[in-house]
C-alpha positions in Angstrom: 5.1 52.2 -62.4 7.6 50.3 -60.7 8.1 46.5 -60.7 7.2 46.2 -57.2 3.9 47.9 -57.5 3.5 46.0 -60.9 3.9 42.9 -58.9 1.5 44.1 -56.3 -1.6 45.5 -58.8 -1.7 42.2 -60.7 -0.9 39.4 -57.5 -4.4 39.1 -56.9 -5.2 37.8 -60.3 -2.7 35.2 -60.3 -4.1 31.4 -59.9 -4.1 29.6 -56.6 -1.0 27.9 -56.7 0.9 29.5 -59.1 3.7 32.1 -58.5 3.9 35.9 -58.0 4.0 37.9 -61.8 7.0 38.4 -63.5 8.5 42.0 -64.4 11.0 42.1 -66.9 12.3 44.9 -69.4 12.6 44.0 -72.6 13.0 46.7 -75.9 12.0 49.4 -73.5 8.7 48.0 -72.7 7.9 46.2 -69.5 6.4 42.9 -69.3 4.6 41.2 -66.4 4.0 37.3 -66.9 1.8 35.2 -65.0 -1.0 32.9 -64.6 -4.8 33.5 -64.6 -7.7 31.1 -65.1 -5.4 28.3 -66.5 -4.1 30.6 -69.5 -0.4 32.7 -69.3 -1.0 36.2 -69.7 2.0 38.7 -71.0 0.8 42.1 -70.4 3.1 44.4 -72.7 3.5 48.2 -71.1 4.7 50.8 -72.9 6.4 53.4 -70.0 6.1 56.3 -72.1 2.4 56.4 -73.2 1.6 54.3 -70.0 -0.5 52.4 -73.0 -0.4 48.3 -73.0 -1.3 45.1 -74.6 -2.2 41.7 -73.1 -1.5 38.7 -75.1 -3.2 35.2 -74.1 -0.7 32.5 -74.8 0.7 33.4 -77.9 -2.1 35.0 -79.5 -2.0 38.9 -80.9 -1.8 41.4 -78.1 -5.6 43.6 -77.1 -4.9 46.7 -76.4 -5.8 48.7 -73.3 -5.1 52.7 -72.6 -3.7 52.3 -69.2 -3.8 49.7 -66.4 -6.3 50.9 -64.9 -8.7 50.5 -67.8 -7.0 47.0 -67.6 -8.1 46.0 -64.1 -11.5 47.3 -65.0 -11.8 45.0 -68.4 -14.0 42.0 -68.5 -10.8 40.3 -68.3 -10.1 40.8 -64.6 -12.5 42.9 -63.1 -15.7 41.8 -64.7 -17.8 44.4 -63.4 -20.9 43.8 -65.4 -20.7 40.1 -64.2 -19.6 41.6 -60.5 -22.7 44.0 -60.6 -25.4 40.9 -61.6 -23.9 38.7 -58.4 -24.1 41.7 -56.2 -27.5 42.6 -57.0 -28.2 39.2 -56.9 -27.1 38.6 -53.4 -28.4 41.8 -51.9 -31.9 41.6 -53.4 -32.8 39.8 -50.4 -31.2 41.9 -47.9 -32.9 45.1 -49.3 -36.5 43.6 -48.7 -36.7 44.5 -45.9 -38.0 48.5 -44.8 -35.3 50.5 -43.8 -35.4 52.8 -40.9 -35.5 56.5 -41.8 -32.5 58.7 -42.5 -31.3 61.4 -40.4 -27.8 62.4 -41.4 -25.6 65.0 -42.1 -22.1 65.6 -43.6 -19.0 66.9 -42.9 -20.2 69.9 -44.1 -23.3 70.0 -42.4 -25.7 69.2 -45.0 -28.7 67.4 -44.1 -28.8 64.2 -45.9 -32.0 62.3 -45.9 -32.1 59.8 -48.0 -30.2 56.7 -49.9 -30.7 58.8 -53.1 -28.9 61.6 -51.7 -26.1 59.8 -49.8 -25.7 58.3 -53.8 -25.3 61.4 -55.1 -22.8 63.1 -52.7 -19.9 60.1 -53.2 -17.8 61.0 -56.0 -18.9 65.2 -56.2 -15.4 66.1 -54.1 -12.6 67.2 -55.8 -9.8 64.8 -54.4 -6.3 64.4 -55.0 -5.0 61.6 -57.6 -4.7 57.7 -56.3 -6.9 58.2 -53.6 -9.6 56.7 -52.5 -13.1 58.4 -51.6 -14.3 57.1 -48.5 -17.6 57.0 -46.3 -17.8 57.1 -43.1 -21.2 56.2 -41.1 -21.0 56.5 -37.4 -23.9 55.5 -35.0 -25.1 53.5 -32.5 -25.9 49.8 -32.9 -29.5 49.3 -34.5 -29.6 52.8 -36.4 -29.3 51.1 -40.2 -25.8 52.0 -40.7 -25.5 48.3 -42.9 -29.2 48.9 -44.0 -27.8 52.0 -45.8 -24.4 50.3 -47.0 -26.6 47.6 -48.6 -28.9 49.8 -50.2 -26.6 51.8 -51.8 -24.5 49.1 -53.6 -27.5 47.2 -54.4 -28.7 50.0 -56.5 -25.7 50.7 -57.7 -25.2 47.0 -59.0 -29.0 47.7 -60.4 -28.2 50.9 -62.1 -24.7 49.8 -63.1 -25.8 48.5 -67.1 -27.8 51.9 -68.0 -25.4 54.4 -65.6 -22.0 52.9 -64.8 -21.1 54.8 -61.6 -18.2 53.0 -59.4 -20.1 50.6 -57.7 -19.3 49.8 -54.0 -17.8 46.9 -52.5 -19.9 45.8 -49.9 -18.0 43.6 -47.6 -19.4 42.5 -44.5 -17.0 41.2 -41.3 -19.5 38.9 -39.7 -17.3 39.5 -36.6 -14.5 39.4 -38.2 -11.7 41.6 -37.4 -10.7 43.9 -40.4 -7.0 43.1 -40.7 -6.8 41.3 -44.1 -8.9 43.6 -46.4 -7.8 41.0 -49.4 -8.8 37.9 -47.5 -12.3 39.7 -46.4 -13.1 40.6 -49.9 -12.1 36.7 -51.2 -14.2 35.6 -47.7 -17.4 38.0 -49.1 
């Protein structure tokens, strides 16, 4: 947990217009200070439990386990809120039939279904603070964003009754993919 990668988990949050967060040390804890949604937030870390507290303004500190669980809180993240504009916005995409699936995995399982593309992601063992990743390869016109959108829309669906990760569905429009940050502010 350094400052710089402090600085570089919480930068997104900040306002428009105001600066980068703060790290300081102070009584063996770390603070970061900055600005989100008009209110100044000091998040409070403690380096040996990895535990924190956020204070708003000058109000008593919530505590959070890790930052992680931080990021994730209704407080940043939102995800329940994030899950209700994403199903929103792909209920109409999903209307329409989708094409059949065909697929098969690095492994060489068949895969034949959305269902079963939903249940492989996240049954890999993989190494800590990385990312799982899913790769589908075809020719133009197969369904490849068909299945994309299916999959995060029920996901957002599911997400109140089972809260699996849900996926970020960003499209490029014919974009090219160099600034993931500004694609996911442009989605």
């Amino acid at each position: 947990m350094t400052p710089e990668n402090l600085i570089a988990d919480f930068a997104p949050f900040v306002d428009i217009g105001e600066s980068a967060p703060k790290v300081t040390e102070q009584k063996g804890k770390i603070l970061v200070r900055f600005t989100r949604d008009g209110r100044d937030l000091k998040i409070e870390i403690d380096p040996a439990s990895g535990q924190l507290k956020i204070h708003v303004g000058r109000g008593a500190g919530k505590p959070f386990p890790s930052v992680a669980h931080l990021l994730a809180s209704e407080q940043f993240a939102n995800l329940r809120r994030w899950a209700d504009v994403q199903r929103e916005s792909l209920s109409e995409a999903i209307e329409k039939k989708m094409l059949p699936i065909n697929g098969r995995t690095h492994e060489g399982a068949s895969v034949a279904s959305v269902q079963e593309v939903d249940r492989l992601l996240g049954t890999s063992q993989r190494r800590p603070n990385t990312a799982e990743v899913l790769l589908v390869d075809g020719p133009a016109g197969i369904g490849k964003t068909s299945l994309i959108t299916r999959l995060a829309f029920e996901r957002a669906t599911a997400y109140k009754q089972i809260p699996t990760p849900l996926i970020l569905h960003i499209k490029s429009r014919g974009r090219v993919l160099s600034n993931l940050d500004d694609l996911m502010a442009f989605t």
